[in-house]
KOLLUM-113626 format. One record per residue (C-alpha): residue number from 0; residue in one letter; chain; x, y, z. Coordinates in Angstrom, 1 decimal. Each point is the difference from the previous one (the first is absolute). Example, Ala and Ser with C-alpha at 12.3 -4.5 7.8 and 13.67 -1.06 7.14 Angstrom:
! residues 2
seq,type,mol,px,py,pz
0,a,A,12.3,-4.5,7.8
1,s,A,1.4,3.4,-0.7
This chain:
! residues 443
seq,type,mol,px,py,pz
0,x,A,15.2,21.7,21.4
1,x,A,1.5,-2.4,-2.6
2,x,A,-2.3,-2.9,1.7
3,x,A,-3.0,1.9,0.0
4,x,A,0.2,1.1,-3.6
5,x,A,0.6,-3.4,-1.0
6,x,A,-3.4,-1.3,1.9
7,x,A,-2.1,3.0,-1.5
8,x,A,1.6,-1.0,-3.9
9,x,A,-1.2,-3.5,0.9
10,x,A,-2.9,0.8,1.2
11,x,A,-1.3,2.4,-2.9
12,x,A,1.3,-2.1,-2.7
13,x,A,-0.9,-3.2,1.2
14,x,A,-4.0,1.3,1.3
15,x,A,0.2,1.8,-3.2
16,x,A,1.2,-3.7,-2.2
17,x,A,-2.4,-2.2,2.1
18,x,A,-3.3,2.0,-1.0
19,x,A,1.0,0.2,-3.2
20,x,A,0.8,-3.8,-0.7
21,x,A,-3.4,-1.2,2.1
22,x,A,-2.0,2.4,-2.5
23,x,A,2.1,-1.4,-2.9
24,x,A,-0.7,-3.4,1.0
25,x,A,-3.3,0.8,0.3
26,x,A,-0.5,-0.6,-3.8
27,x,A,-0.5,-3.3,0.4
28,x,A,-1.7,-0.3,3.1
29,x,A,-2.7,2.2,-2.0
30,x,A,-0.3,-2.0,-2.6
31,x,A,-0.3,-3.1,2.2
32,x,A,-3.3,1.4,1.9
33,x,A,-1.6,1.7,-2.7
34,x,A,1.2,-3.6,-2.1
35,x,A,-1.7,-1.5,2.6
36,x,A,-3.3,1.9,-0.2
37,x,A,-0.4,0.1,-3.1
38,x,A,1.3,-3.1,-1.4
39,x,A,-0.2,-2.7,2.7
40,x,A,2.0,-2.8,0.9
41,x,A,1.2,-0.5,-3.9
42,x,A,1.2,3.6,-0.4
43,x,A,1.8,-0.6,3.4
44,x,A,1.6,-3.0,-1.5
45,x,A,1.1,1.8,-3.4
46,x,A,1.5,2.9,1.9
47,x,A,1.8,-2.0,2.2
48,x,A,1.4,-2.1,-3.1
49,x,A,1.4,3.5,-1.7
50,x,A,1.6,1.7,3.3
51,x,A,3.2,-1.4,-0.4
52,x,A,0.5,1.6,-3.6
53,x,A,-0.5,3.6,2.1
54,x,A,2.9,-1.1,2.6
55,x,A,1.8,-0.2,-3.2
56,x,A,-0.5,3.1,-1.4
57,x,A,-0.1,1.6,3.2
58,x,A,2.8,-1.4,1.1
59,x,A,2.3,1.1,-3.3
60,x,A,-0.9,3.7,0.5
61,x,A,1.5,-0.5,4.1
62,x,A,2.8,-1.4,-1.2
63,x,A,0.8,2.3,-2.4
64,x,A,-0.9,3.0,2.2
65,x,A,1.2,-1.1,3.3
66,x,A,3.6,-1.4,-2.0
67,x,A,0.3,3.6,-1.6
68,x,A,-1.4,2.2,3.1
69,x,A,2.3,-1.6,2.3
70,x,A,2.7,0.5,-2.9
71,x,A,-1.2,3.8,-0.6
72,x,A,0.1,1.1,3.6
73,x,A,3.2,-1.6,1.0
74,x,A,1.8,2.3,-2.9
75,x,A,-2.1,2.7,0.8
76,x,A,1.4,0.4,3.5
77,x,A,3.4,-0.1,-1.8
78,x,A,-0.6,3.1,-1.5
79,x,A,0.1,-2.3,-3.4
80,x,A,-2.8,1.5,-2.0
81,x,A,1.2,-1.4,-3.6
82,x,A,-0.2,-3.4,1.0
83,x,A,-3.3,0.1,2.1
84,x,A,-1.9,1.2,-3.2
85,x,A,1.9,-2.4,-2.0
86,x,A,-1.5,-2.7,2.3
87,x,A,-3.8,1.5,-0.5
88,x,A,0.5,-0.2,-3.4
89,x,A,1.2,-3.6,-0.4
90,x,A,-2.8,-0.7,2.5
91,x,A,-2.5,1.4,-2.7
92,x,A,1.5,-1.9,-2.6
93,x,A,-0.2,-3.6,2.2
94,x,A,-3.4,1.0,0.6
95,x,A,-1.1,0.4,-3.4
96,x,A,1.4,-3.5,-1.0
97,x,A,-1.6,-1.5,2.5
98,x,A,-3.3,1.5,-0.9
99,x,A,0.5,-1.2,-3.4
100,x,A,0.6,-3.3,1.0
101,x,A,-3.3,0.0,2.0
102,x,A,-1.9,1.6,-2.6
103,x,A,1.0,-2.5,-2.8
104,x,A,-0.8,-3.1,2.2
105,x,A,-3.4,1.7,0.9
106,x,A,-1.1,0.0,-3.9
107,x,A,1.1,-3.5,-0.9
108,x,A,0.4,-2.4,3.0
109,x,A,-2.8,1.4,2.8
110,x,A,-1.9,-3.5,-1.2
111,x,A,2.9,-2.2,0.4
112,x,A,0.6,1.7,3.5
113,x,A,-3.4,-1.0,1.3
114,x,A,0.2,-3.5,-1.0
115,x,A,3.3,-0.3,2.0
116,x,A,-1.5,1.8,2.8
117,x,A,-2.4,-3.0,0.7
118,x,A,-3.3,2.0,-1.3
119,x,A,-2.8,-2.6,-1.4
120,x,A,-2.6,1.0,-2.2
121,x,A,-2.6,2.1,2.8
122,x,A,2.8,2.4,0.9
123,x,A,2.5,0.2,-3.5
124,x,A,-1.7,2.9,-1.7
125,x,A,-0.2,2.0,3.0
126,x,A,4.0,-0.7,1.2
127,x,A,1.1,0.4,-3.6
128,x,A,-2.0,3.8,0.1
129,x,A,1.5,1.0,3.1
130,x,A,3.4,-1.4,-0.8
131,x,A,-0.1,1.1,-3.7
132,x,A,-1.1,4.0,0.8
133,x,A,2.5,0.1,3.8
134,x,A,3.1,-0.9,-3.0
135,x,A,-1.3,2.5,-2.0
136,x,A,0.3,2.6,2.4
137,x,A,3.4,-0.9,1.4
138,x,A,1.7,3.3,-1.3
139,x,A,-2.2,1.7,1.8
140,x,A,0.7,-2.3,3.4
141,x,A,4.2,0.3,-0.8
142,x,A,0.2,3.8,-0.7
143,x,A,-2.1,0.6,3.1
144,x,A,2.2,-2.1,1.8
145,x,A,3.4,1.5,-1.0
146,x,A,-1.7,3.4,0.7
147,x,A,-0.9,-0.8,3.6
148,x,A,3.3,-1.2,0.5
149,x,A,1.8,2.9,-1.1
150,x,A,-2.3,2.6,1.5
151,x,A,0.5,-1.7,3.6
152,x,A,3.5,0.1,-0.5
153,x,A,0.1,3.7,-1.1
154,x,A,-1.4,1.4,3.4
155,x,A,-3.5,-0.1,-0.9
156,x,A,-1.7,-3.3,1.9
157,x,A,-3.0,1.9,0.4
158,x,A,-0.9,0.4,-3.6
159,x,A,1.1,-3.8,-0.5
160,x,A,-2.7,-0.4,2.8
161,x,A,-2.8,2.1,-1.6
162,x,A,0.7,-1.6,-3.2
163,x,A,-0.1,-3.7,0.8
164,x,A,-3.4,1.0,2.7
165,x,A,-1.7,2.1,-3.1
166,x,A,0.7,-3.1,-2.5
167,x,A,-1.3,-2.6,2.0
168,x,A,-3.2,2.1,1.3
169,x,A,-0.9,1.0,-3.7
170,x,A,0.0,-3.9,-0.2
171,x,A,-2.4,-0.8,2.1
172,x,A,-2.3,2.3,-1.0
173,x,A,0.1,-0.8,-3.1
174,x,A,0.0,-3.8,0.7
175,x,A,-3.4,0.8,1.4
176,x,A,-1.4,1.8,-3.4
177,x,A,1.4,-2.2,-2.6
178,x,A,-1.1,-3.6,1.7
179,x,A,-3.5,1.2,1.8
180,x,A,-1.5,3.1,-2.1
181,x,A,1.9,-0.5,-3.1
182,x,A,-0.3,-4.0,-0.1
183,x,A,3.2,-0.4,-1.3
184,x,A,0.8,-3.5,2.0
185,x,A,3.5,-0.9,0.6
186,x,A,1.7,2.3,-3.0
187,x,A,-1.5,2.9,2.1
188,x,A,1.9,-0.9,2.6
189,x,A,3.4,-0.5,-1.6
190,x,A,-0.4,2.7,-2.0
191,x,A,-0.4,2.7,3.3
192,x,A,2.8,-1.9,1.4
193,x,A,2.3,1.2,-3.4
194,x,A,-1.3,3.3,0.7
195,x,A,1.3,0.4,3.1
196,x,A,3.6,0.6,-0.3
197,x,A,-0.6,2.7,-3.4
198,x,A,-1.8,2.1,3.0
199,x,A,2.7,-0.8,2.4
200,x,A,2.6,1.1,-3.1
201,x,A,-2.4,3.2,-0.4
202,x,A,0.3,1.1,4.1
203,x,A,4.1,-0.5,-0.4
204,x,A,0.0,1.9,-3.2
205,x,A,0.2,3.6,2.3
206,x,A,3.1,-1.2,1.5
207,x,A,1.3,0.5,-3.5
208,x,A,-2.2,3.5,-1.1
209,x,A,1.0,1.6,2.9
210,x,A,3.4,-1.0,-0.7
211,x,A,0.7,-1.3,3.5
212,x,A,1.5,-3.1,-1.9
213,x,A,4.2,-0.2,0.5
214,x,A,0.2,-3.2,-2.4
215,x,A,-0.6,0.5,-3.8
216,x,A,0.3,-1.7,-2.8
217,x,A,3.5,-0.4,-2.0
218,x,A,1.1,-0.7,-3.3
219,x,A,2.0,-3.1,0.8
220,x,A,1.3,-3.2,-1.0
221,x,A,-1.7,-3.2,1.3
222,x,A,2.6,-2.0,1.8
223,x,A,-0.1,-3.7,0.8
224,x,A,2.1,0.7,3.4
225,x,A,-2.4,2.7,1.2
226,x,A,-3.1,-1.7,-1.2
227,x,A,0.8,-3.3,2.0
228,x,A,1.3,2.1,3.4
229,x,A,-3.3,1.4,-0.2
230,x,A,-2.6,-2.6,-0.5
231,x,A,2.5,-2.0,2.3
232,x,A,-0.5,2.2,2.9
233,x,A,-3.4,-0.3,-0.7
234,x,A,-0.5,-3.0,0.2
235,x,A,-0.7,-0.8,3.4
236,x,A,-3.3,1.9,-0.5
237,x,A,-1.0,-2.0,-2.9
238,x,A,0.3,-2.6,1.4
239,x,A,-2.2,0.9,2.9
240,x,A,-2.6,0.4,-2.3
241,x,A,0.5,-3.0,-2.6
242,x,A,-0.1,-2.2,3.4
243,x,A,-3.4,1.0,0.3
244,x,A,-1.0,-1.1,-3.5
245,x,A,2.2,-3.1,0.0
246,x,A,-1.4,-1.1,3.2
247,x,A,-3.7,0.6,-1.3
248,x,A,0.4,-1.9,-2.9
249,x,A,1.6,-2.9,1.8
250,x,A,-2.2,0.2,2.7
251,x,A,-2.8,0.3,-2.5
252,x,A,1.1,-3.0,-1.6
253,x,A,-0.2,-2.3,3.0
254,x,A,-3.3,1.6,1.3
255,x,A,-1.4,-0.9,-2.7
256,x,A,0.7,-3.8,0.0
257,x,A,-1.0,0.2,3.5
258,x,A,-3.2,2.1,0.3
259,x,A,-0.5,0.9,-3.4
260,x,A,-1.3,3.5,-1.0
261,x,A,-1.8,1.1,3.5
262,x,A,3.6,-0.9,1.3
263,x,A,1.5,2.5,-2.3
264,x,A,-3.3,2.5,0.6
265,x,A,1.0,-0.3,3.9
266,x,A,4.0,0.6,-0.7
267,x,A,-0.7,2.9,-2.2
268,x,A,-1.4,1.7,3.3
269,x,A,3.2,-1.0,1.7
270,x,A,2.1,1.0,-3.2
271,x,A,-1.1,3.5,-0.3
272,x,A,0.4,0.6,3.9
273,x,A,3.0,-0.8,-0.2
274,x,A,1.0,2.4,-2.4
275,x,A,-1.3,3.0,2.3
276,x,A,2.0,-1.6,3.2
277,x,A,3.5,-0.8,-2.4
278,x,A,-0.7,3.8,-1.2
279,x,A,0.4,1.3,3.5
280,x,A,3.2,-1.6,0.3
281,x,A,1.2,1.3,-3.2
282,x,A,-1.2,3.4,0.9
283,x,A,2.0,0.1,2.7
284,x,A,2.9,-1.4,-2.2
285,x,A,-0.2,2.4,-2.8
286,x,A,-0.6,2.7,2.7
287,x,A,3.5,-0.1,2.0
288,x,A,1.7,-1.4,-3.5
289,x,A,1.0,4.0,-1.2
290,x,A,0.9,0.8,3.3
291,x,A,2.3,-2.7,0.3
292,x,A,1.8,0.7,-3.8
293,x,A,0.4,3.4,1.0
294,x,A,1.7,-0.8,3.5
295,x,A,1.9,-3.2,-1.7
296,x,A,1.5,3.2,-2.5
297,x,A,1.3,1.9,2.5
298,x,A,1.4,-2.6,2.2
299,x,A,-2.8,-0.2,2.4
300,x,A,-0.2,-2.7,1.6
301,x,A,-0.8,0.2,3.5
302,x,A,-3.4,1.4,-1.6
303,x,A,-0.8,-2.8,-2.6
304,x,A,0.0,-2.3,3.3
305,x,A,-2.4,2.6,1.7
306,x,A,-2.4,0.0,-2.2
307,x,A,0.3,-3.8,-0.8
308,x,A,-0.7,-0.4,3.4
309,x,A,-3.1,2.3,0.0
310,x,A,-1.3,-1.6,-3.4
311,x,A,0.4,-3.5,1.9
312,x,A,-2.3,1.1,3.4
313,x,A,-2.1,1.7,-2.0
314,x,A,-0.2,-3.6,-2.1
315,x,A,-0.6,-2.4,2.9
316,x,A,-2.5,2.5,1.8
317,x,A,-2.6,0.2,-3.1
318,x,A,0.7,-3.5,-0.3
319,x,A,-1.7,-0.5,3.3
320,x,A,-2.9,2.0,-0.7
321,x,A,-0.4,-1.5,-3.5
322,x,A,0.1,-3.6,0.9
323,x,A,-2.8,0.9,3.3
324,x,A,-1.8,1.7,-2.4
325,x,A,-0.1,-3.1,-2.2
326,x,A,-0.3,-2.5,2.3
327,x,A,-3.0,1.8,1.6
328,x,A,-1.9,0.8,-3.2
329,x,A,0.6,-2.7,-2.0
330,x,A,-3.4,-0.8,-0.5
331,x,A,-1.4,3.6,-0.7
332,x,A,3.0,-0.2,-2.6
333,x,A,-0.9,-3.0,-1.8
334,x,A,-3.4,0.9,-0.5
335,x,A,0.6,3.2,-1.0
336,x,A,0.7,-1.5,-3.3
337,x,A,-2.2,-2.8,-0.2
338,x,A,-3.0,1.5,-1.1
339,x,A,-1.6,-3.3,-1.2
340,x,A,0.3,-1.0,4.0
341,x,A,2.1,-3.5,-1.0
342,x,A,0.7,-2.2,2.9
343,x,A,2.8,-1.5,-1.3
344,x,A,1.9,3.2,-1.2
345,x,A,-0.7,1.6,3.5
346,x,A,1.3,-3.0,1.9
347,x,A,3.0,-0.2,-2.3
348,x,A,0.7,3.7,0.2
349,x,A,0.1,0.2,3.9
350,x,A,2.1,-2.8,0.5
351,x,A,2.2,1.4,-2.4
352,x,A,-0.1,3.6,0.8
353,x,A,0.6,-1.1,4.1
354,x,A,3.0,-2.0,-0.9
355,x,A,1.9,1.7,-4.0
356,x,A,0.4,3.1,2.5
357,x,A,2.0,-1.2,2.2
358,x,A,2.9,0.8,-2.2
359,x,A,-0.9,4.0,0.6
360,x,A,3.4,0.8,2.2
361,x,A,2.4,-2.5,-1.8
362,x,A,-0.9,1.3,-3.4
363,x,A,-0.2,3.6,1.4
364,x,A,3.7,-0.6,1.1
365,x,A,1.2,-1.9,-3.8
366,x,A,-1.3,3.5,-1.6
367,x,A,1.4,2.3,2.3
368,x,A,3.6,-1.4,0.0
369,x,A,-0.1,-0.5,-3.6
370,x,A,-0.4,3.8,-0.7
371,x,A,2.5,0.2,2.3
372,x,A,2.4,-1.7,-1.8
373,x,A,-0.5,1.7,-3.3
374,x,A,0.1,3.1,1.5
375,x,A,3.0,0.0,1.4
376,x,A,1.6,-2.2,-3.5
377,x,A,0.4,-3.4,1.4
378,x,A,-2.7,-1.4,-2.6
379,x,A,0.9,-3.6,0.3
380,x,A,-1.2,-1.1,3.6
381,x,A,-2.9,2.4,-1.3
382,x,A,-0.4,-2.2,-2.9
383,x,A,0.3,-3.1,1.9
384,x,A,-2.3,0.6,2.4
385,x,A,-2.1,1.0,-2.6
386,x,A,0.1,-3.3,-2.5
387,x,A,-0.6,-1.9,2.7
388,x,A,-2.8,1.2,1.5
389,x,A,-1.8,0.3,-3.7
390,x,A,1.1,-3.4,-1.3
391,x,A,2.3,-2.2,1.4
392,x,A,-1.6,-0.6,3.3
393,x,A,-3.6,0.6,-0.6
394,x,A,-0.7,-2.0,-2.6
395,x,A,1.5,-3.2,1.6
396,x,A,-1.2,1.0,3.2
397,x,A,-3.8,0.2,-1.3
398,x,A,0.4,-3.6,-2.1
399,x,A,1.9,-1.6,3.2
400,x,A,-3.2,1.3,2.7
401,x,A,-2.7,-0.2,-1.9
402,x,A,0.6,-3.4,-0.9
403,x,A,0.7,-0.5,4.2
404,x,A,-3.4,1.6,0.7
405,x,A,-1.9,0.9,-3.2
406,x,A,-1.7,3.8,0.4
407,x,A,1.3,0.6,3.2
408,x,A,4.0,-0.8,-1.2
409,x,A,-0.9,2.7,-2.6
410,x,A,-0.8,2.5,2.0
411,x,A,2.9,-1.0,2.7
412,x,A,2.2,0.3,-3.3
413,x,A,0.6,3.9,0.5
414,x,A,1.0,0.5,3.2
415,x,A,2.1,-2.9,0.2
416,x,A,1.6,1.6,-3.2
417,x,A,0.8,3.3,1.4
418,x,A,1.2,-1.2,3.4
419,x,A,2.5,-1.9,-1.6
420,x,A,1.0,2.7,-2.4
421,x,A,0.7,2.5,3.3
422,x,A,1.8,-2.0,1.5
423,x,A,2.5,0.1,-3.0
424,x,A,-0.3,3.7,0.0
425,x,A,1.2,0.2,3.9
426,x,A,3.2,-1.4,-1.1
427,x,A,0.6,2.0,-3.1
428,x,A,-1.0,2.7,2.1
429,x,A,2.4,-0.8,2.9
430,x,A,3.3,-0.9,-2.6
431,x,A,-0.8,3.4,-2.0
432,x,A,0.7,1.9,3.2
433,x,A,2.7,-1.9,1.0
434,x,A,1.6,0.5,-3.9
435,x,A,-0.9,3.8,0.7
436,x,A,1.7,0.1,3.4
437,x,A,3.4,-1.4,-2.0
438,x,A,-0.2,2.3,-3.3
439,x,A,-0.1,2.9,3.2
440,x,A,2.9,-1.1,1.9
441,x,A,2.4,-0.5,-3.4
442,x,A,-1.0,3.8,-0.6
């Protein structure tokens, strides 16, 4: 019985994370076809340049949320209900720092941004819009974020569903009006994408009128202790998502010495993929994470290696699918979103869609056993695992191939990344159990 609640938990949370996430990181991928419509090969280009400031952003609210989620539920199955609304409302707090940090840097240095991005003079106006008006709307992306988060964790993962689905819907729809009927180029875009989470926000505001809601707000004191144990736990998950922006902007970078701006044009199709097939994984991540807090309170643990076991078959079977499904239609894929019908990008693009996704199982695997990790409060091989896949590999690894073989090193740059990266999460994995196994036998 225990077994078979623990696969139906899995399976509704999980389902439930998975179609939330693909419809949240379907934000981008809207803008990137409509972008590509409307604005051609230069509007690809810009967007591409200004994506990594939205992993940023993005990335800060998961931190925050997933950090004080995991925090909030692990208390909460304590019977500690002081403490899990003191960590909501230092979460708040964090987020609304953040948010003025983001803000700030959107009114004075959007320009300054661009130029460091790599934009010339056909695409700077356009990347400084979309990057000036997505930092402007960055409370909006961090509340919804924190919200999500905490309304998983409180036994609603539907409603977390429905909100993320309704947000990213309403943004297509209106990507559609404001860049075709309305005209307004790429600021239409950007400015349905910012949109977007205030409807999600609206959709998880009955959680909170029909006072189904167990975590309030408290008059507290901020502390430094809580505030670090919280974005620490988090951090795995920003990291996930800063990896994204960090490797477009490096990979940017070298495309563009390369291949020049179709080269980036052709990688933004790549890019934003990519975001929709990482998502998955982190759906399934964020989907078994509050079932694994509230098991790891009680003592659980024959369940928590249940369900990471589940969450990893689950992994490597979509993985399959996703990578035939790639591999099969990568031309239909690239030309999807070349609308000017450019030789070069589609080349570029299929050669780098056939190979960048081959990564799909061993980067599947680095997000699944980092959730694992924090969930169960061993955050440093989370953290690890997580620093090195962002930075410390991938940006050596991508200089080191593509100056071996040029485009095709680029692309190899990924996968060769996160097979190295599981293979140091195997042994963490493997010496945490066998730590575990002693803590049991000296109780």
């Amino acid at each position: 019985m225990e077994k078979s609640n623990c696969f139906q938990d899995f399976i509704k949370y999980s389902s439930l994370n998975v179609l939330g996430m693909i419809g949240l990181s379907c934000y981008i991928l809207a803008d990137t076809f409509f972008v590509s419509k409307g604005l051609g090969t230069n509007g690809l280009t810009a967007l591409n340049l200004a994506i990594p400031i939205y992993s940023f952003i993005h990335g800060s609210g998961l931190m925050i949320g997933m950090g004080g989620g995991t925090k909030y539920s692990i208390q909460k199955s304590q019977g500690k209900d002081k403490v899990a609304n003191s960590i909501f409302s230092h979460v708040v707090a964090i987020a609304a720092i953040f948010a003025a940090v983001f803000v700030l840097i959107g009114l004075f240095f959007s320009g300054n941004i661009v130029t460091l991005l790599g934009a010339d003079e056909t695409v700077y106006q356009m990347t400084k819009t979309y990057l000036q008006v997505i930092l402007l709307f960055a409370p909006a992306f961090l509340m919804n974020n924190v919200l999500l988060c905490f309304v998983r964790n409180d036994g609603a993962p539907q409603l977390s569903m429905t909100a993320m689905i309704t947000g990213s819907l309403s943004n297509i729809i209106l990507d559609y009006v404001f860049i075709f009927p309305c005209q307004m180029g790429i600021f239409g875009a950007v400015f349905a994408t910012g949109l977007a989470p205030i409807i999600s926000m609206l959709i998880l505001s009955s959680h909170f009128i029909k006072k189904k809601n167990q975590f309030h707000w408290i008059k507290c004191r901020l502390e430094r202790r809580m505030a670090a144990s919280i974005c620490s736990s988090g951090i795995p998950s920003l990291i996930t998502e800063l990896s994204s922006g960090i490797v477009i902007i490096v990979f940017n970078s070298i495309i563009l010495g390369l291949e020049g701006n179709v080269g980036v044009a052709a990688y933004g199709v790549i890019a934003n993929l990519s975001l929709v097939i990482i998502a998955i994984y982190t759906g399934i991540a964020q989907g078994i994470q509050p079932i694994m807090s509230r098991n790891y309170g009680v003592g659980n643990h024959r369940n928590i290696q249940l369900i990471l076991r589940y969450a990893l078959i689950t992994m490597l079977i979509l993985s399959v699918l996703v990578y035939m499904g790639v591999f099969l239609g990568a031309e239909q894929i690239a030309a999807i979103f070349n609308s000017e019908r450019n030789e070069l990008l589609q080349t570029i693009a299929v050669e780098g869609l056939k190979l960048y996704f081959i990564a799909c199982p061993f980067a599947g695997f680095n997000i699944i056993i980092s959730i694992y990790f924090t969930s169960t409060e061993y955050p440093i091989p989370a953290n690890i695992i997580s620093i090195l896949r962002g930075f410390f590999v991938i940006i050596p690894m991508a200089f080191l191939l593509s100056s071996i073989a040029q485009i095709t090193g680029v692309w190899c740059a990924f996968p060769a990344t996160e097979l190295l990266v599981t293979i140091v999460g195997v042994i963490f994995f493997v010496m945490s159990k066998k730590l575990r196994k002693r803590r049991v036998r000296y109780e």
